[in-house]
N, C-alpha and C positions, 0 to 999 in steps of 0.2 A: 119061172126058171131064171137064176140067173146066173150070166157067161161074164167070160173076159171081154174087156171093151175092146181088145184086138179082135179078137172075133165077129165083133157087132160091126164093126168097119163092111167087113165084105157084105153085110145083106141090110146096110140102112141107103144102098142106093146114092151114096154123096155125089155130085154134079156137079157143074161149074153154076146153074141155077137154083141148087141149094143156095137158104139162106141160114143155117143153122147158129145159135150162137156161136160169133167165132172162138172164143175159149176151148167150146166144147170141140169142135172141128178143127183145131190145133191139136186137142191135146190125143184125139181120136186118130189121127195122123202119125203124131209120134210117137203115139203106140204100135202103129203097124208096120213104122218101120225101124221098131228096137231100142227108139229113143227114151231113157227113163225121163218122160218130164209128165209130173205130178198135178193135183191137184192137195190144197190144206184144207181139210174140214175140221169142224168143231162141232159138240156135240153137247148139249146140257140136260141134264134131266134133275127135274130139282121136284124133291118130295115134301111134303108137307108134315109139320110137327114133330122138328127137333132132328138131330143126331147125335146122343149120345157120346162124346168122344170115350169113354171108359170102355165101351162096346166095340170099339174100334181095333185095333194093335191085335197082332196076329201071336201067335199059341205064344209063352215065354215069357210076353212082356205085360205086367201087372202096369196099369196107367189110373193113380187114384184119380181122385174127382175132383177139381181146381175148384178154390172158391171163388166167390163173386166180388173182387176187389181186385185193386192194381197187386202187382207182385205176389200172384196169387200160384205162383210154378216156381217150378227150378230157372235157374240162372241157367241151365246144362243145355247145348241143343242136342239133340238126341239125331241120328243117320242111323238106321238099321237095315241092311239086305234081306228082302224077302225069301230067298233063294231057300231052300228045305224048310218053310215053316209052314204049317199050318195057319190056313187063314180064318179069320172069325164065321162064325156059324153064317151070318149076311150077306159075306162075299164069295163062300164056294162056290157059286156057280160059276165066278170066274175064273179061278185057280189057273184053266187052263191057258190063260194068258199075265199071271204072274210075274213073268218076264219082262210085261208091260206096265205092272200096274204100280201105283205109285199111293200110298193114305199117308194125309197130311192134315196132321193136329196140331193144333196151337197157335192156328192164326186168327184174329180177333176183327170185329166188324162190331165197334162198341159205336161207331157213327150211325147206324143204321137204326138205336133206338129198342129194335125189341120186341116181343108181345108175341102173339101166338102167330106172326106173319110178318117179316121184315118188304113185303109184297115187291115193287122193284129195285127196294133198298139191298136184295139179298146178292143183284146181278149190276146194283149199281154202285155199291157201297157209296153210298148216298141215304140220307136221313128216306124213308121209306115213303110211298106216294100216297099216304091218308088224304093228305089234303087236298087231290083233285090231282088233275093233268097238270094243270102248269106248274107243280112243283115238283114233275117227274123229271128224273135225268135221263142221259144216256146209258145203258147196261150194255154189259159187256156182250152178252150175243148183237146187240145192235151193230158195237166200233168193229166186231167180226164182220159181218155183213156187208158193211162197209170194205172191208182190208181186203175181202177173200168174195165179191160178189157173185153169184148166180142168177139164172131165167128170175126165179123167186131168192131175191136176195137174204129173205130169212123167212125160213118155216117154223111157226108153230102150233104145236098140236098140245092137247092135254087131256082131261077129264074133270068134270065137276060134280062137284054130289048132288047137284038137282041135273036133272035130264033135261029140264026146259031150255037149260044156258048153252047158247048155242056159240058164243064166242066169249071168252075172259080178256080181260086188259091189265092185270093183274101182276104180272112180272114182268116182262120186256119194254123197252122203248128205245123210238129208235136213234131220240134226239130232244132236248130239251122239250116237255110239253106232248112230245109224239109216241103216243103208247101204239107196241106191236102187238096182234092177235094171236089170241092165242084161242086154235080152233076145236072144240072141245067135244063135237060129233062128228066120228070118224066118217060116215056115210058125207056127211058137207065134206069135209075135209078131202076126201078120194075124188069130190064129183071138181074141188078146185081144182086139185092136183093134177088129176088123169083125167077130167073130163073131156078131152079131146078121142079117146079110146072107147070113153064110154058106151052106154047103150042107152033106149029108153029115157023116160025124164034127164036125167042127168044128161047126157048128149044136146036133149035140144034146149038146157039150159044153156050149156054151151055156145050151141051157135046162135040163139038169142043174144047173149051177152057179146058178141059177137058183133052182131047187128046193131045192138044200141052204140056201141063205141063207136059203129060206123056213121050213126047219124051223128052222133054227138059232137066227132071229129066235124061233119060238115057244117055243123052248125055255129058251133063257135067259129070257124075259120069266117063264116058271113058275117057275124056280128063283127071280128075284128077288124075286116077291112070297112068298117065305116068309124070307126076308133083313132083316134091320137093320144097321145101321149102316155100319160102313166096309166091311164085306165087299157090304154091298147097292150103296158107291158105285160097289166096282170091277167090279163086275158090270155094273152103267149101263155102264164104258168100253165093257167087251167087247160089249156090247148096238150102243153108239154104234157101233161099229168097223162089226158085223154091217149095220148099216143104211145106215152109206156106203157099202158096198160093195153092197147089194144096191138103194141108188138108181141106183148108176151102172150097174148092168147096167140097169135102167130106164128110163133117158137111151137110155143106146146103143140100146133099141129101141127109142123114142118116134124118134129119128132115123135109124132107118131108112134110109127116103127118100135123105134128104142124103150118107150113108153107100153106097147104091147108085149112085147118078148120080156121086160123085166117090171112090169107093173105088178102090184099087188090084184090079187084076184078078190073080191070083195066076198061076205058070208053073211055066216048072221049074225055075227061078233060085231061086225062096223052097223048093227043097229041095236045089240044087247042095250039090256036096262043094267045091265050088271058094271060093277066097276073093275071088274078082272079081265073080262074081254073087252070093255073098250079101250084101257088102255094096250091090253096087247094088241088092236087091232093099231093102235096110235105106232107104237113102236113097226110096227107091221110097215105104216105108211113114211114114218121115217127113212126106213132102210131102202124103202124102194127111191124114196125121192133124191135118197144122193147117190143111189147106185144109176140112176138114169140121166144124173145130170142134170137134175135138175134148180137145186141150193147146194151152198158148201158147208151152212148156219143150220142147225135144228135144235128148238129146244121142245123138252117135251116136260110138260108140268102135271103132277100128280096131286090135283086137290091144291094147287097152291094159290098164296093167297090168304085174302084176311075172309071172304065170303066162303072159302072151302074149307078148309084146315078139317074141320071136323066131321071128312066124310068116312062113313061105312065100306071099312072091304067085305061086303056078303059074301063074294066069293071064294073066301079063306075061310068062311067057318065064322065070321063073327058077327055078332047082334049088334055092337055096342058101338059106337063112333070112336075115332083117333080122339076126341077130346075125353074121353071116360079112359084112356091107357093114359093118356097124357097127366090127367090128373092123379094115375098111382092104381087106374083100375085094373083088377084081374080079370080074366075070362079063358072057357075053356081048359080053364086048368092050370093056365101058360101066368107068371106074374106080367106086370108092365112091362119089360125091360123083354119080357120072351117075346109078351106082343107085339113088339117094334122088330125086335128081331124078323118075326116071320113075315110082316109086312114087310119090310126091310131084302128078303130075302127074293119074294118077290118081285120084287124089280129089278134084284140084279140076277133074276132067271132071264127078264125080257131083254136087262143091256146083254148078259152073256149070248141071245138069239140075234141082236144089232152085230153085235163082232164077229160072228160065226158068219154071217152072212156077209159085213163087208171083206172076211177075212176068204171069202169064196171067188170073189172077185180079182184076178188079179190086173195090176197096174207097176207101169214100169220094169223094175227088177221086184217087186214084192206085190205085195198086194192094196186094195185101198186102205186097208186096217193099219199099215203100216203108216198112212199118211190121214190118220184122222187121230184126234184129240179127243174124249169122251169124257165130261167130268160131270160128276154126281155130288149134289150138297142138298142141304135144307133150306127153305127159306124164311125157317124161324132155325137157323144157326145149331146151338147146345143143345136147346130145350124144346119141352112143347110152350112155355112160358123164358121165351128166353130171355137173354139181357146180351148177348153176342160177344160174352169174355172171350168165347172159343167159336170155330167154327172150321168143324174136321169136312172135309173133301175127298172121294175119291178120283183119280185120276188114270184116264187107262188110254194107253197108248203112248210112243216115243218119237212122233213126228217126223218118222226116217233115223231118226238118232239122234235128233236136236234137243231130245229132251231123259233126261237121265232116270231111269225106273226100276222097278224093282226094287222099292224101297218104301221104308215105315220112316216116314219123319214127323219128329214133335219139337215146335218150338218153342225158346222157354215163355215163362208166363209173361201176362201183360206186363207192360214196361219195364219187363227181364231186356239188359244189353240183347242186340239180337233181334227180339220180339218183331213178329213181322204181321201185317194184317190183309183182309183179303185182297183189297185194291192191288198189294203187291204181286199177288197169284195175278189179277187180272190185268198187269202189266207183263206179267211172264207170258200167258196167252199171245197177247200183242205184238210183240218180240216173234214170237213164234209163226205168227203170221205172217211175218214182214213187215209190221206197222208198229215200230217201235215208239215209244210214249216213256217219258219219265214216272209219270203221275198218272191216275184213274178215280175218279169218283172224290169223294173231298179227305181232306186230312183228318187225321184224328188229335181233336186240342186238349187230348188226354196222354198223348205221347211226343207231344212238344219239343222232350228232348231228346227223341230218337229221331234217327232219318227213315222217312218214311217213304222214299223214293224208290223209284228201279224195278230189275224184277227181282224173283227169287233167286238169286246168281244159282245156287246149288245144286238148283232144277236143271239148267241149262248147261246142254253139251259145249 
C-alpha cells in the first residue's frame, strides 16, 4: 500500500534515539507540519535498439527522416503545445499526464560513436565504454546521485536476455573508470533493497552481511593501528569504504517500518524467466525504492548495452529478437517500425504505472510526481544501427514548475544555427537539480562553431 509520507510520520515511532537519515527526518517533519519542502528525483529508463524520431511527434505533425550528414534538417526550431493532440500510438499510456510531458527531437550525440549500443556513451555523451573501465566516464545518473544523494545514492535495476546475468555494468558510471550496477534479477535486487523486511534466505542474508561488515570494520581498524604513513592513509579509505556500507545496512533497519507499509510484495514475476515480468517487476522495485526514501537516482535498463541489445520480448507475442525488427524484419503481422511500436508501448504502460504510483503519494503542496523528472531514451540513439545524427527523448515531469512541458520540440539539424546535442539536455538536468555545470561529457569537434554549452534555456522555467 502506499500513503502520504505525512501520514507515515505518526506510526514510524521517530525518537530522540532514532537514527534515521537525516534528509529523510527533515523532510518527514516538514511534512507534518505543512511545510512544502521537497525532495528532486530523477528517473532513466533507457531501451535498447534505437528510437525512431519519425515515430515520435504527436497526431498533425509529419517529421521526415533526416539524413546522415551535417545540415541534414531545417534551419527552423520547431515549439509545439501538446495540449489537444493526439499522442503517438507509444506514448498513450501516458496521455494522462500530458500536461507534464515533454519529446524532444533533434538533439544529436555524434561524440558517442554509434553501433547497435552507445553503452555508457548514451548517459555520458562520451565516446562509448568498448574499451574497458578506464575509459568509462561519468553519466549523468551518476553527477545526479551525487547532486541529489540517498541511503542508496543510485539504484539500478534492469533485464538481460540471458537469465544467468545477474549484474550489467553497461550503462551507468559513477566516475571516471567507476562503472554502476546495474541489477538485473529482481529477486537480488528486492533482497538489497528491502532485505531488512525480508523473510527467509534473504533475511539472513542480510544479517550475515551484516556481521561480515562487523568483523571487517574490526579488523582493519587492528591492522591500522600498527601502520604509519601512507600505507596507514589507505587503509583509513578501505576502513571509510567498510563503514558506509555497514551504515547503510543500519538505515535500512532503523527503517524498517516505512520499508514494510510501502515495500513491494515480491511474486512470481521477481523470478519469471520471461522478459515482461521482470522488467515490470523492476519498475515495480523502482517505485517502491523512492517512495520509501530510499534513492532520489533510478535507472532502469531495458536489454541495454552492447551484450543485450538483441533480446526477445516473448511476452508480447514475438519469436524473433530486437535484432531481426531492427534489421527491417516483420512478425506477426506488425512491419518493423509497428514492432518497435508495440515494444515501445510497453514500457511506457510500466513508466505510466511509476507515475500513477508516485502521483499517489502526496508531498508538500502536490505530490512526489510533481517533484520527479522521468526521462526515456535509447542507448543506441536513431537507430538499431545508429550513427547518433538524432537522439529523440522523452521527458515526463515539470520539477515543481522549474521545467517547461507540455511540449513537441525539434531542433534543427546537425550544425543547423541552434543545433543542440544531448550533453546540453544533461546540463539542463543539473541545473535542475541544483548542481549547475556549464559543460557535461565531452564536446563535439564536429560543431566547433557552435556553442556547445549550457542548458536547454527553453526547457527551463
Amino acid at each position: 500500500m502506499f500513503f502520504g509520507r505525512r501520514d507515515a510520520l505518526k506510526t514510524l515511532g521517530l525518537s530522540a534515539g532514532a537514527t534515521f537519515l537525516q534528509p529523510i527526518v527533515t523532510q518527514l517533519k516538514a511534512h507534518a507540519s505543512g511545510q512544502a519542502m521537497t525532495a528532486k528525483r530523477f528517473v532513466f529508463v533507457v531501451e535498447s535498439n534505437g528510437v525512431k524520431p519519425q515515430q515520435m511527434p504527436p497526431e498533425g505533425i509529419v517529421r521526415p527522416e533526416r539524413a546522415e550528414q551535417p545540415l541534414n534538417g531545417p534551419p527552423e526550431f520547431v515549439d509545439v503545445s501538446l495540449d489537444g493532440r493526439k499522442l503517438p500510438m507509444s506514448l498513450e499510456p501516458v496521455a494522462a499526464w500530458q500536461n507534464k510531458l515533454t519529446i524532444v527531437i533533434g538533439l544529436s550525440g555524434r561524440i558517442c560513436g554509434g553501433g547497435h549500443s552507445n553503452d555508457h556513451g548514451a548517459l555520458g555523451a562520451v565516446p562509448g565504454g568498448r574499451k574497458g573501465p578506464a575509459s568509462v566516464q561519468e553519466t549523468i545518473d551518476g553527477a545526479l546521485a551525487k547532486a541529489v544523494p540517498g541511503i542508496f545514492p543510485f539504484v539500478g535495476l534492469g533485464i538481460s536476455k540471458h537469465m544467468a546475468n545477474n549484474v550489467a555494468y553497461s550503462i551507468s558510471a559513477w566516475d571516471k573508470g567507476r562503472l554502476l550496477p546495474i541489477i538485473c534479477q529482481p529477486q537480488q535486487a528486492y533482497n538489497t533493497l528491502f532485505g531488512s523486511i525480508a523473510e527467509g534466505s534473504a533475511r539472513q542474508e542480510f544479517v550475515a552481511k551484516n556481521n561480515v561488515l562487523d568483523f571487517l570494520k574490526d579488523d582493519v581498524k587492528k591492522v591500522e593501528a600498527s601502520l604509519a604513513g601512507p600505507e596507514r592513509e589507505q587503509l583509513g579509505a578501505y576502513l571509510e569504504t567498510f563503514e558506509t556500507l555497514r551504515n547503510r545496512q543500519s538505515r535500512l533497519s532503523e527503517v524498517q517500518h516505512t520499508l514494510r507499509e510501502k515495500g513491494p510484495v515480491t511474486n512470481d514475476k521477481y523470478r519469471s524467466a520471461g522478459e515482461t515480468e521482470r522488467l515490470d517487476a523492476q519498475f515495480d522495485l523502482a517505485a517502491a525504492s523512492l517512495i520509501c526514501g530510499l534513492t532520489n537516482v533510478v535507472t532502469i535498463s531495458s536489454a541495454g548495452g552492447e551484450r543485450d541489445f538483441d533480446i526477445t520480448f516473448t511476452g508480447l507475442g514475438f519469436k524473433q529478437s530486437r535484432h531481426h525488427a531492427g534489421h527491417g524484419g516483420s512478425e506477426n503481422g506488425l512491419t518493423y517500425l509497428e514492432t518497435y511500436d508495440v515494444i515501445r508501448r510497453y514500457h511506457f504502460d510500466l513508466i505510466a504505472g511509476l507515475c500513477k504510483k508516485l502521483e499517489s503519494v502526496k508531498e508538500g503542496d502536490g505530490t512526489m510526481l510533481d517533484n520527479t523528472v522521468i526521462v526515456y531514451l535509447s542507448d543506441a540513439a536513431e537507430a538499431h544501427h545508429s550513427r547518433c545524427w538524432e537522439w529523440p527523448m522523452v521527458v515526463i515531469g515539470d520539477m515543481g514548475g522549474k521545467l517547461k512541458a507540455g511540449r513537441y520540440i525539434d531542433y534543427p539539424g546537425y550544425a543547423q544555427p541552434r543545433h543542440r546535442t544531448i550533453a546540453n539536455m544533461y546540463v539542463t538536468l543539473l541545473h535542475l537539480a541544483g548542481s549547475p555545470r556549464d559543460s557535461f561529457g565531452m564536446a563535439d569537434p564536429g560543431l566547433k562553431d557552435l556553442d556547445q554549452y549550457g542548458p536547454l534555456e527553453e526547457l527551463l522555467a
